[in-house]
MIPADREN-615025 format. One line per 2 residues: number of its first residue (from 0); their letters; for each residue y, x, z of C-alpha. Coordinates in nm, 3 decimals, m for minus. Layout:
NUM = a = Y,X,Z ~ ...
END
This chain:
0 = xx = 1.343,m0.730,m1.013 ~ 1.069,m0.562,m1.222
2 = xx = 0.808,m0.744,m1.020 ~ 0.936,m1.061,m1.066
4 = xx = 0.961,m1.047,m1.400 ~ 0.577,m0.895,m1.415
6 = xx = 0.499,m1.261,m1.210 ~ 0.680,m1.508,m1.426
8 = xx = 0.575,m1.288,m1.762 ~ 0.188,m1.391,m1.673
10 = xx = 0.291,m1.742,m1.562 ~ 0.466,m1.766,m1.923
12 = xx = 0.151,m1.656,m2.065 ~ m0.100,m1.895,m1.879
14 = xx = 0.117,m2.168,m1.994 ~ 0.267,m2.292,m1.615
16 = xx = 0.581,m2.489,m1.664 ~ 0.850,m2.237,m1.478
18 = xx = 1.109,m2.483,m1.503 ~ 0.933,m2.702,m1.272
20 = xx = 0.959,m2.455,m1.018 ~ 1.263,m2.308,m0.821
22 = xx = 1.222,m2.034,m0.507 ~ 1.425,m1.801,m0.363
24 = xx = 1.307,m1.475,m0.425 ~ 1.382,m1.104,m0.204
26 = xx = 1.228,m0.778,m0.248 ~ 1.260,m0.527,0.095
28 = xx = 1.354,m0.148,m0.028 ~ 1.260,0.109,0.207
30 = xx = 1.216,0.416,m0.021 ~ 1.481,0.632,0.014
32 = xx = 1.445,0.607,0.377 ~ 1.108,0.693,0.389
34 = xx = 1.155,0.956,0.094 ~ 1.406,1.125,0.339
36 = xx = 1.168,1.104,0.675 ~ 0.922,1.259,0.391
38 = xx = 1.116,1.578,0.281 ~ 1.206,1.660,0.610
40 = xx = 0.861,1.650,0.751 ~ 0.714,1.822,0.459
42 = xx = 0.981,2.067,0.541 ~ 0.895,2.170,0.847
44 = xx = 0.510,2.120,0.820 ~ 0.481,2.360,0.520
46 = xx = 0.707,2.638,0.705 ~ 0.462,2.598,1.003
48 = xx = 0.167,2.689,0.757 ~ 0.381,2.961,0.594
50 = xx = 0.430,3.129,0.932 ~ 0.047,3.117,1.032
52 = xx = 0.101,2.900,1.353 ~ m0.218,2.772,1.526
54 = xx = m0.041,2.431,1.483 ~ m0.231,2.364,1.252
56 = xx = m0.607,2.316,1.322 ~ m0.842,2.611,1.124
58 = xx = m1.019,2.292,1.014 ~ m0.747,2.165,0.848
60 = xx = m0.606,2.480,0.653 ~ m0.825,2.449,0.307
62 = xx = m0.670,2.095,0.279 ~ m0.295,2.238,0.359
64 = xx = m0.393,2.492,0.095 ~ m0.509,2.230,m0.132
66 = xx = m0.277,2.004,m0.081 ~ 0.016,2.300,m0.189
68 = xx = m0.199,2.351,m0.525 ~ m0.171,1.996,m0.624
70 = xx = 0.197,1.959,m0.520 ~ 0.280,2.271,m0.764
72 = xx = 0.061,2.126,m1.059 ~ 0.253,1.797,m1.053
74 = xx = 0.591,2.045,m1.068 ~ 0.402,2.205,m1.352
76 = xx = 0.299,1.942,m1.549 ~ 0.639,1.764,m1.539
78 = xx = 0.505,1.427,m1.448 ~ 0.410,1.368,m1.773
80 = xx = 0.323,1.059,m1.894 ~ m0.074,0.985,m1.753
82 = xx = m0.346,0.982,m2.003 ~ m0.601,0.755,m1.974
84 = xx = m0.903,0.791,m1.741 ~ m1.130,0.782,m2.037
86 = xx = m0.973,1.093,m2.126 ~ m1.145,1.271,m1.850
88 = xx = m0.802,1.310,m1.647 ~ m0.690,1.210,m1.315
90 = xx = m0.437,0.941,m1.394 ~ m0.159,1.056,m1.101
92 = xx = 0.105,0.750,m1.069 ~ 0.490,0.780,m1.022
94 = xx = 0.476,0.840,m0.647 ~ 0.197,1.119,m0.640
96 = xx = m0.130,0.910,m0.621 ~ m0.439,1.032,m0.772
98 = xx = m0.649,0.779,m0.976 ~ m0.953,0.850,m1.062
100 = xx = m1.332,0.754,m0.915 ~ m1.453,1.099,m0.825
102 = xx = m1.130,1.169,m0.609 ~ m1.168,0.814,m0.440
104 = xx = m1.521,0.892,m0.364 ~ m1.451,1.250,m0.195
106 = xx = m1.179,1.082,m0.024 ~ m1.432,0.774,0.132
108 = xx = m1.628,1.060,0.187 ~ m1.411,1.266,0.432
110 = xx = m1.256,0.988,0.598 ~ m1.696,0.836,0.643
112 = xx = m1.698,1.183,0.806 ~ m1.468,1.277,1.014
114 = xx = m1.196,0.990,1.042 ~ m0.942,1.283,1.141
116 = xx = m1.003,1.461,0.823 ~ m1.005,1.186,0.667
118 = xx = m0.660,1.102,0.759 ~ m0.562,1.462,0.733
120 = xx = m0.648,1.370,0.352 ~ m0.511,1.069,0.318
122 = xx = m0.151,1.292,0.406 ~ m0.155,1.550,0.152
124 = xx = m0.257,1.296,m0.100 ~ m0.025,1.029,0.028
126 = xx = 0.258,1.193,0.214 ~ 0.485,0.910,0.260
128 = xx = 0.202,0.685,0.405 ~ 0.124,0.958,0.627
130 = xx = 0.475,1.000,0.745 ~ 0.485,0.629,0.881
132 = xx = 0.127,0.633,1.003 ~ 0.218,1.003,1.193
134 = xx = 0.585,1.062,1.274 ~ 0.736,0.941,1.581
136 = xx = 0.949,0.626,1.544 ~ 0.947,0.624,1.158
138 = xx = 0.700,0.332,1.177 ~ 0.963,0.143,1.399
140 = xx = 1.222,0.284,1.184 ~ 1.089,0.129,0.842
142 = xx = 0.962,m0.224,1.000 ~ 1.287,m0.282,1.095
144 = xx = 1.495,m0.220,0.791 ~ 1.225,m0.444,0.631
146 = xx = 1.228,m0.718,0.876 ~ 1.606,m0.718,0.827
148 = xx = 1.603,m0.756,0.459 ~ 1.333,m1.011,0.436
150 = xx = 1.359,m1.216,0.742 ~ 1.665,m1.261,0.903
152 = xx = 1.788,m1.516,0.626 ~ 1.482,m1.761,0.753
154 = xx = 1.498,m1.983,1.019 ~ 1.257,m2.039,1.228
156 = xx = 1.130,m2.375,1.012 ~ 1.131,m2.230,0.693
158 = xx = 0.843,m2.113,0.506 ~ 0.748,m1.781,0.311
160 = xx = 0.480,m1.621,0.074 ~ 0.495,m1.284,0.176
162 = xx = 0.358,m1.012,m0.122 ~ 0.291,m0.707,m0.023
164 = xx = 0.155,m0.368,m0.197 ~ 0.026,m0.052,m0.134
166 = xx = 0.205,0.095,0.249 ~ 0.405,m0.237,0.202
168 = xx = 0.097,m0.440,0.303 ~ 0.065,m0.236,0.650
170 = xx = 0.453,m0.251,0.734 ~ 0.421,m0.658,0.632
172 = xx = 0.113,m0.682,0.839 ~ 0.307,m0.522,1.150
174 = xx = 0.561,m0.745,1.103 ~ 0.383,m1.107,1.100
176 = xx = 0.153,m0.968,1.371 ~ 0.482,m0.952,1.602
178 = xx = 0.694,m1.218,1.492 ~ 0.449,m1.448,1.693
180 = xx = 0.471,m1.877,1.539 ~ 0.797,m1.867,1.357
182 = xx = 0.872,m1.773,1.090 ~ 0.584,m1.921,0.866
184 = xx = 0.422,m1.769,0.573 ~ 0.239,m1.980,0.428
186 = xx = 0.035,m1.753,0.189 ~ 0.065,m1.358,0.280
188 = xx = m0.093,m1.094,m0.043 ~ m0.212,m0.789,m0.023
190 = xx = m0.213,m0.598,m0.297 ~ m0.363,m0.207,m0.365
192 = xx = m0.333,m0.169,0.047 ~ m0.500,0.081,0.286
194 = xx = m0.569,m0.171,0.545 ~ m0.870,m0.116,0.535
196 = xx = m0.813,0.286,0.585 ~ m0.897,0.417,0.914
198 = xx = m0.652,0.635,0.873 ~ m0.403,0.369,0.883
200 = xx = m0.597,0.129,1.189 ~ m0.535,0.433,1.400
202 = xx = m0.177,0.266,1.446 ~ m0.300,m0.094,1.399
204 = xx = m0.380,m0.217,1.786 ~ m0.677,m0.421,1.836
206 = xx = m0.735,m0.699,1.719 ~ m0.688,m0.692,1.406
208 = xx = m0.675,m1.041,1.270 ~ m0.453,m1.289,1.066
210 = xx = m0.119,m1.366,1.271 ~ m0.067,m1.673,1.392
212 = xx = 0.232,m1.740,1.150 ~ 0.036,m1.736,0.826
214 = xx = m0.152,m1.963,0.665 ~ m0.353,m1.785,0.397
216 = xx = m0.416,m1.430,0.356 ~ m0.534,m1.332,0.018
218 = xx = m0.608,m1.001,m0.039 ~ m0.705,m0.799,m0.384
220 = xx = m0.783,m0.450,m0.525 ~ m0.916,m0.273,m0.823
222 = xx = m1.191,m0.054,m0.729 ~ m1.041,0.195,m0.907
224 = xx = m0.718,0.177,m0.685 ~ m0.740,0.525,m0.478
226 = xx = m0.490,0.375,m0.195 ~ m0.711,0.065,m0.124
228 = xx = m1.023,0.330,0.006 ~ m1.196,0.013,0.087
230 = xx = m1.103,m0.324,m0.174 ~ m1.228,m0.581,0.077
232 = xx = m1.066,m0.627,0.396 ~ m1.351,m0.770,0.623
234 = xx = m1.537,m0.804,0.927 ~ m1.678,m0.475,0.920
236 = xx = m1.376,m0.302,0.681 ~ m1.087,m0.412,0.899
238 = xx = m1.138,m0.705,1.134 ~ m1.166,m1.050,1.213
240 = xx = m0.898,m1.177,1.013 ~ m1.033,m1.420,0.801
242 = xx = m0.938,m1.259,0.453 ~ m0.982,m1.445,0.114
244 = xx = m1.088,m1.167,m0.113 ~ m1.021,m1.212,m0.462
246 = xx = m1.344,m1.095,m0.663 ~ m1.320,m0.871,m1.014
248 = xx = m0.974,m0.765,m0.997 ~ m0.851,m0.512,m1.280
250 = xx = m0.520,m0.371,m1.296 ~ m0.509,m0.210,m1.667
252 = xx = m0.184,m0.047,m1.602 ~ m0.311,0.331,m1.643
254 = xx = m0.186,0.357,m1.255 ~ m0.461,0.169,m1.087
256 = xx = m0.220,0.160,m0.818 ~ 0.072,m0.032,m1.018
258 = xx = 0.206,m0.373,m0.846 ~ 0.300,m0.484,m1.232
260 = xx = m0.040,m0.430,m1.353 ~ m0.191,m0.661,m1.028
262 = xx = 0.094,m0.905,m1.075 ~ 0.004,m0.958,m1.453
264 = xx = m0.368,m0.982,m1.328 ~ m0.472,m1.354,m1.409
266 = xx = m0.627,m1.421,m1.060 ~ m0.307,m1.299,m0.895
268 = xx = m0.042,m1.470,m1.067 ~ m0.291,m1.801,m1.039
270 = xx = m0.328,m1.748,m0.672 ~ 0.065,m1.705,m0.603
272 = xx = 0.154,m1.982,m0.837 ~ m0.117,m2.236,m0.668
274 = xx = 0.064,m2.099,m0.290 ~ 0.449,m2.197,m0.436
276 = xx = 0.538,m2.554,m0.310 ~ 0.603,m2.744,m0.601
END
C-alpha cells in the first residue's frame, strides 16, 4: 500500500527501529463505489439544469453554472501535472480538489453565510463527498462496505488504530460512533477531514463526541488543506469530543490534500508510531 510505505519511509528516516515492530495492517477501498453513485448523480443533476427545471433553487444556479466551467477546464487542461502555489495557480489534486488560500477562504465564506450554500459549494467542488453527505442510502451504502473490510476480522477484544483521511475520516467517525464498546481503537487519526464542515454535521446526529470505543483521537490539517474548511476539530468547530489537535502541520506534497504528504509529516508518523503497542 502506497500509504504504508509513506508511514514506514518517515519512520526509516527518524531513525525508529521497524524491526522491533510487527502489526497487521488493512486499508478499506470504497472508490469505485462511490465513483459510480457519483456519475450517476452527476448524470441526472446536470440534465435537470440542462432542461431548466425549478429543481434547482434560482439561488443555486450561478454555482451549477460555475461548477460546469470548472469541470470543463479540468477536461481542458488534461490534469496536468499541478504547479506550485507559488506559481500563482490553484494546485487541483487527483480527485478534483482545489488548493489554494483564496478558494478556501470564499469557500469558509459561503458556508459562514448561508450553511446551505455553503454545502451547495462544498458539492460542485467535492462531488463525491457530496454524494454520501446527500444521496439516499449511499452513506449506509459506503459505511458498510468499509465496516466489512476493516472490522469484521476483529474480535471484540482486539485493538485498532484507525487512520483516516479526507471523506474517510467522516465514514470512520460513523462507524466507531455505532459500533458502541467493542471493538477498541485505541488511537483513531484524522487526517485533511471535513468534520468540522457544516456541510458534513448536517448528517452527523448530535452529539458529536469521541465514541466510547476509542481511546485517543488525534486529529491534524494543513491550513492550506481546502477539504479540512476548519483544521481544528473543537468545542465550537465540531463538538465535545475531546480532540488532540496536532499544532503546525505542513503537508509539502503540492496537493495540500495528499495522505502521503501528512503521513511523511514528522508529527504524524511520531504520533502513530508512539500509539503502536510495542
Amino acid at each position: 500500500m502506497e500509504w504504508l510505505y509513506a508511514l514506514k519511509s518517515a519512520w526509516s528516516r527518524d531513525g525508529y527501529p521497524l524491526d522491533s515492530v510487527q502489526f497487521d495492517a488493512r486499508a478499506a477501498f470504497y472508490g469505485d463505489k462511490l465513483a459510480d453513485l457519483t456519475r450517476n448523480w452527476l448524470s441526472n443533476e446536470l440534465s435537470i439544469i440542462d432542461q431548466g427545471s425549478a429543481q434547482v433553487p434560482a439561488a443555486d444556479f450561478d454555482l451549477v453554472v460555475l461548477y460546469q466551467e470548472y469541470q470543463a477546464a479540468l477536461l481542458n487542461s488534461g490534469r496536468q501535472a499541478p504547479r506550485r502555489e507559488s506559481e500563482g495557480v490553484v494546485v487541483i489534486d487527483e480527485m478534483g480538489f482545489p488548493h489554494h488560500s483564496c478558494v478556501k477562504s470564499l469557500a469558509k465564506a459561503i458556508e459562514a453565510l448561508s450553511p446551505e450554500n455553503g454545502s451547495f459549494l462544498a458539492k460542485k467542488f467535492l462531488p463525491q463527498a457530496a454524494v454520501y453527505l446527500r444521496r439516499p442510502g449511499a452513506a449506509t451504502t459506503i459505511d458498510n462496505i468499509v465496516e466489512t473490510q476493516m472490522l469484521d476480522h476483529l474480535g471484540n477484544d482486539s485493538k485498532a488504530i484507525v487512520i483516516s483521511h479526507s471523506l474517510g475520516t467522516v465514514v470512520s467517525y460513523r462507524i466507531l460512533r455505532n459500533l458502541g464498546e467493542a471493538p477498541r481503537a485505541s488511537m483513531f487519526m484524522t487526517l485533511g477531514s471535513p468534520l468540522a464542515s457544516e456541510a458534513v454535521q448536517k448528517i452527523l446526529t448530535p452529539p458529536r463526541i469521541r465514541p466510547v470505543n476509542v481511546g485517543t483521537w488525534i486529529n491534524a490539517a494543513d491550513k492550506r488543506d481546502f477539504v479540512a474548511l476548519q483544521p481544528d476539530l473543537t468545542d465550537k468547530t465540531f463538538g465535545s469530543a475531546e480532540v488532540q489537535n496536532l499544532a503546525g502541520i505542513s503537508n509539502e506534497d503540492d496537493n495540500r490534500h495528499s495522505i502521503i504528504g501528512y503521513l511523511r509529516n514528522r508529527i504524524v508518523s511520531d504520533a502513530i508510531w508512539n500509539a503502536i503497542d510495542l
